[in-house]
Every structure is written in structure tokens, then in C-alpha cells.
C-alpha positions in Angstrom: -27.7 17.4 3.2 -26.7 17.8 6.7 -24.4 15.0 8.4 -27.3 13.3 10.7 -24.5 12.9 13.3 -24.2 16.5 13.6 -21.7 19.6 13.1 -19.5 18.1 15.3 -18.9 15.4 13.3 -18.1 17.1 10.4 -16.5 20.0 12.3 -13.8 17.2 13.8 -12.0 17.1 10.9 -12.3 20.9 9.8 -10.8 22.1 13.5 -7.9 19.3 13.2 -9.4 18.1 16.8 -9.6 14.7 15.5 -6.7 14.4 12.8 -3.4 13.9 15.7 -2.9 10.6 13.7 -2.8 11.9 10.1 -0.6 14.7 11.5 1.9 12.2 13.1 1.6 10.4 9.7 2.2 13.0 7.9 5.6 14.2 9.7 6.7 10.8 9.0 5.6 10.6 5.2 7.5 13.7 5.1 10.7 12.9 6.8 10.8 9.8 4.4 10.1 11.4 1.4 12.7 14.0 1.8 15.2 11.7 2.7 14.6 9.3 -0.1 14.4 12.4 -2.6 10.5 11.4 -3.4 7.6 13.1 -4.6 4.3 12.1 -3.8 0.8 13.3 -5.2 -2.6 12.7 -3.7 -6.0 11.3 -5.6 -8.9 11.7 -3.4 -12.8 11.0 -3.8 -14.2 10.4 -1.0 -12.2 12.0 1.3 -12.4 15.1 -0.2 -8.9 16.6 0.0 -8.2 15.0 3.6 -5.1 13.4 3.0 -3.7 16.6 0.9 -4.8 18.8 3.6 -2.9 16.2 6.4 0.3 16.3 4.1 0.2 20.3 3.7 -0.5 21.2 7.1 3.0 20.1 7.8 5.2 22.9 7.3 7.7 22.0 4.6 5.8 19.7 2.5 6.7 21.5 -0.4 9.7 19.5 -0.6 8.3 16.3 -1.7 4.2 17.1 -2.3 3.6 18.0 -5.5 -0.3 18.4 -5.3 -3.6 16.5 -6.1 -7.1 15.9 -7.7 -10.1 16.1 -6.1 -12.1 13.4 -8.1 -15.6 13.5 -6.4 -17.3 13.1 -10.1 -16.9 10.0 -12.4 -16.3 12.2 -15.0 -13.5 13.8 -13.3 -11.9 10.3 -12.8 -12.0 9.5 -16.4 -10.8 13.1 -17.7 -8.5 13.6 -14.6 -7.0 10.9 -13.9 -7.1 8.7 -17.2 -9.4 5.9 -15.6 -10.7 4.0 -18.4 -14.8 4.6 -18.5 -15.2 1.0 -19.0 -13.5 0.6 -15.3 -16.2 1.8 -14.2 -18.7 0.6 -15.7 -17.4 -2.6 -15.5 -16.5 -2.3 -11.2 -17.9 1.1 -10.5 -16.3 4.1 -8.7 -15.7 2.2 -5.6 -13.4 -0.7 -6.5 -10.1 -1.8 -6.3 -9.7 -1.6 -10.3 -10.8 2.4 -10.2 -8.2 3.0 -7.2 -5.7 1.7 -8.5 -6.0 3.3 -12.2 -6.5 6.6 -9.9 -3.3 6.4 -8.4 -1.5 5.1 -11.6 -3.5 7.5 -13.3 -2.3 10.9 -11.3 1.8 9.5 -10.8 1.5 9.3 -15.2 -0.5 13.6 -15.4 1.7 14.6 -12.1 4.8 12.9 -13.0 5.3 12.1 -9.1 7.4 9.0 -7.8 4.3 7.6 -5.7 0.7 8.3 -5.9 -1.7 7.7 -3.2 -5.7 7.5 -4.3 -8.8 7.1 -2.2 -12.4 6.1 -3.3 -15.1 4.6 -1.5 -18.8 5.8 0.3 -18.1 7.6 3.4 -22.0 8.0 4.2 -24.3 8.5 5.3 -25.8 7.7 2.4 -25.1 6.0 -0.8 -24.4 2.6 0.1 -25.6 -0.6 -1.1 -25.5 -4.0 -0.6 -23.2 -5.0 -2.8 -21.2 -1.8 -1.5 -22.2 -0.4 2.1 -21.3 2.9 3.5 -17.9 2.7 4.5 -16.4 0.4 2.3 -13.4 2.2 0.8 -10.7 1.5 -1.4 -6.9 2.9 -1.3 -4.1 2.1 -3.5 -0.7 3.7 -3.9 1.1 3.1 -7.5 5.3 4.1 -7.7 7.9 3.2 -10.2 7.3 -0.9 -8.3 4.0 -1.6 -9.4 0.9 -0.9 -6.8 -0.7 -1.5 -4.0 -4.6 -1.5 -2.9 -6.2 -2.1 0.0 -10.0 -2.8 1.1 -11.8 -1.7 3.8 -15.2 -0.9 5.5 -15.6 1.6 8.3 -18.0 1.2 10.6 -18.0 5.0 11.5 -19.9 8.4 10.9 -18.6 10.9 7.9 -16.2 12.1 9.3 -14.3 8.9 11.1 -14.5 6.5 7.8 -13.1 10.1 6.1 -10.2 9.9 8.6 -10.0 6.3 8.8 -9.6 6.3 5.0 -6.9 8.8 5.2 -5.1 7.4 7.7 -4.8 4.2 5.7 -3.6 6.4 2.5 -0.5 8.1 4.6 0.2 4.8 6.1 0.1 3.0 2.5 2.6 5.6 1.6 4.8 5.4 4.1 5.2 1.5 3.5 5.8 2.2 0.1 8.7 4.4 1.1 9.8 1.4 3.7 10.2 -0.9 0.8 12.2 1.7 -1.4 14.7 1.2 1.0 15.5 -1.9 0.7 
């Protein structure tokens, strides 16, 4: 189905036009990570690869980026990423509890020192009530414990996609921060 905002919307994010902020991000993640002598992997659901693509757009993120699932499906979260079925069925695909046992889930299969995972409805469809388009959850899990964060966009596809990334490089980047001290 066709983005009712248009190509443009969708074509922001595939021309880079729109992603000066994850690319800025991503320099940083990747200064820190280096520096620190970190590896980070990348879960992502609803943004579809965005935040991999952000991290590996920068030239020399082979350093410290180790790679990442695409867990668009359920089923891939469960045989992926280890996230218990009963997560889910319990707090669905878009929850805190699935983030965070994506993130956890990917550091344990990619054996990486922080893992970053996305999941939420980016629209424009899909939403409910109880979960409206844009509400998105990101967590970050390292050798510390985790991190997750809630939020909902009030954007088109493409912007709660970016939005949602953004959030993800930023989590990591704090995470990094903290290692420091």
C-alpha cells in the first residue's frame, strides 16, 4: 500500500535528504565506539533497517558495527532474537517488554557489547487505541543492564521512521556516555 503522504515521504529517507541528524549521530556513535573499543548491533522492526543503514553510511563503521536483524514478523522476533512468544502475547510486538528482550535478545545471538532495538507502528495504518500510530518503543541492553524508552510520533512514515531512529543512535550514544564513567 502506497504511503497516503506521497513518494516524497517515503523517498526522504531513501535519498538521505532528510537523515543529516542520524548522519551526525552516527559519526558520533562511531567516534565513541571506536574509542571505547565497543561493538554495537542493531534490532529493528519498524524502522526497517534505518538505524543500520545511518550507522553504515558512515565510512569505517566496520570497526565497531557488527550487523543486525530486521524483525518486521513476530515470528522472526521469537526465532531471531529469542523473545519469549509469551512476551508477546502477553504485551504485544509494540511494548517495552518486546524491546527490550530484542535488544537483549540480539547482544546474546551477535555477541556485541550494546544492542540497540526498535519496535513500534510507524503508520499509516495499524494503530489502535490502546496503541496509535506512532507509538514506538526503543531500548538499548550492554553488559549494565538496559534501557527503554517510549514514545509517540505525531508524523508521516517516514518522520516517526526517522524520529524512531534518531532516538535509537542517541540511546546508544548515552550508553556509551555512561561507560565512561
Amino acid at each position: 500500500m502506497a504511503d497516503p503522504a506521497g513518494p516524497e515521504a517515503s523517498d526522504r529517507l531513501l535519498t538521505g535528504s532528510g537523515s543529516a541528524a542520524l548522519a551526525g549521530l552516527a559519526e558520533r556513535l562511531q567516534h565513541l565506539s571506536i574509542a571505547q573499543g565497543m561493538t554495537v548491533g542493531t534490532a529493528e522492526s519498524c524502522t526497517g533497517g534505518l538505524v543500520g543503514h545511518a550507522i553504515t553510511a558512515v565510512p569505517g563503521s566496520s570497526a565497531y558495527y557488527v550487523g543486525g536483524v530486521i524483525s518486521y514478523a513476530d515470528r522472526l522476533k521469537v526465532e531471531l532474537l529469542g523473545v519469549a512468544a509469551t512476551t508477546i502475547d502477553r504485551h504485544g510486538a509494540v511494548s517495552a517488554q518486546t524491546a527490550v528482550a530484542m535488544a537483549e535478545g540480539l547482544r546474546d545471538r551477535l555477541a556485541c557489547d550494546l544492542a540497540v532495538a526498535v519496535t513500534g507502528v510507524a503508520g499509516p495504518d495499524g494503530g489502535s487505541a490502546a496503541k496509535p500510530v506512532g507509538l514506538t518503543y526503543v531500548a538499548v541492553a550492554g553488559a549494565s543492564g538496559h534501557q527503554v524508552e517510549r514514545h509517540t510520533w505525531d508524523g508521516d512514515r517516514a518522520a516517526n521512521q526517522e524520529r524512531s531512529a534518531e532516538v535509537a543512535l542517541t540511546m546508544l550514544i548515552a550508553a556509551l556516555d555512561g561507560d565512561r564513567s
